[in-house]
N, C-alpha and C positions, 0 to 999 in steps of 0.2 A: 504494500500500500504506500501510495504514495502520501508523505503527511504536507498540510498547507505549512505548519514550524514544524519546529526539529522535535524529533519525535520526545528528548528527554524533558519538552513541556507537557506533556501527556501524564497524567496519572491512569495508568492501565495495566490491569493484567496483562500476561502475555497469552495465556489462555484470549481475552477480549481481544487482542490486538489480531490472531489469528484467525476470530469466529468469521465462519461464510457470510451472517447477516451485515456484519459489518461493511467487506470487501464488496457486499451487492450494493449497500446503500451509499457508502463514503463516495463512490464517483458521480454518484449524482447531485448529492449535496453539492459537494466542489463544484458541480460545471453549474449549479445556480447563484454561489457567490463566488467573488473573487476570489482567491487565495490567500493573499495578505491580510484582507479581513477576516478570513474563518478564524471564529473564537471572540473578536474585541464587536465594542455596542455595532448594533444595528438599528434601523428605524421601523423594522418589521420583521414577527416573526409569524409565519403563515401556517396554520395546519389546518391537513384536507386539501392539499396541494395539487391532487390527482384526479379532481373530476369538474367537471365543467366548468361550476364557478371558482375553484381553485385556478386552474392553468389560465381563467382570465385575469384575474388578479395579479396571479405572476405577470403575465404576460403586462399588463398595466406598468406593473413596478417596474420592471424592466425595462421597458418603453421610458418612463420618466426617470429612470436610473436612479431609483430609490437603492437606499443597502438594503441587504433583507435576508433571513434565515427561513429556510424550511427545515418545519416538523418533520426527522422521518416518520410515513405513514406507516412502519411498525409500533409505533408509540401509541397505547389505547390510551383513548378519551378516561376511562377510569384508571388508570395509572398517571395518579398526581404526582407522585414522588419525583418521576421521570420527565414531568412537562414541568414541572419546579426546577429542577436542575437545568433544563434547558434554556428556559427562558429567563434562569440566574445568569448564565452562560453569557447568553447575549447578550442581556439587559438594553430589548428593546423598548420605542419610545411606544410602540401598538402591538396587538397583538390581534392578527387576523385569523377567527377561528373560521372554517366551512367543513369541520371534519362532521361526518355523520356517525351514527351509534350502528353498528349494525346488527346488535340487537335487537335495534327498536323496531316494533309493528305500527304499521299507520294504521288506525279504525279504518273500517271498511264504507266504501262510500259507497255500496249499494242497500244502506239503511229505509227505508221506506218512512215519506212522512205523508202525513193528514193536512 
């Protein structure tokens, strides 16, 4: 993997530094920020990146050359510990949520009314 600083600013296992999840997500984060930036503040950090109004939003930020961090979309919406640390991480100025639950069921809209 290639690291945006030197890897001995990293606090990681070497276990984590190996994991597959990692090596699949690290190259996409990087190619949505700059390198030099990974890690210090941003103006935005986005999760739910991956569906519709996600990649417009990017795509906006981008377009207006905002800084900006993406949520990896393995990070659940119920896992705060993990969206705490990141967004400590960045200490951005917004924080753009569009993740959905995918647990969640939408009530059924062929309810009958009077």
């Amino acid at each position: 993997i290639e690291w945006p600083k030197p890897e001995k600013e990293y606090i990681m296992s070497n276990k984590d530094k190996n994991a597959p999840t990692l090596k699949e997500i690290l190259p996409r984060l990087l190619s949505e920020v700059e390198p030099e930036k990974a890690g210090s503040t941003v103006d935005y950090v986005v999760m739910g990146s991956q569906g519709f109004l996600g990649e417009s939003i990017l795509r906006i930020l981008k377009d207006q050359k905002k800084s900006y961090a993406i949520m990896p979309d393995s990070v659940q919406m119920s896992d705060r510990k993990t969206i705490t640390e990141f967004v400590k991480r960045w200490n951005p100025k917004y924080l753009i949520c569009d993740a959905g639950d995918p647990s969640f069921k939408a009530a059924s809209s062929s309810s009958s009314s009077s």
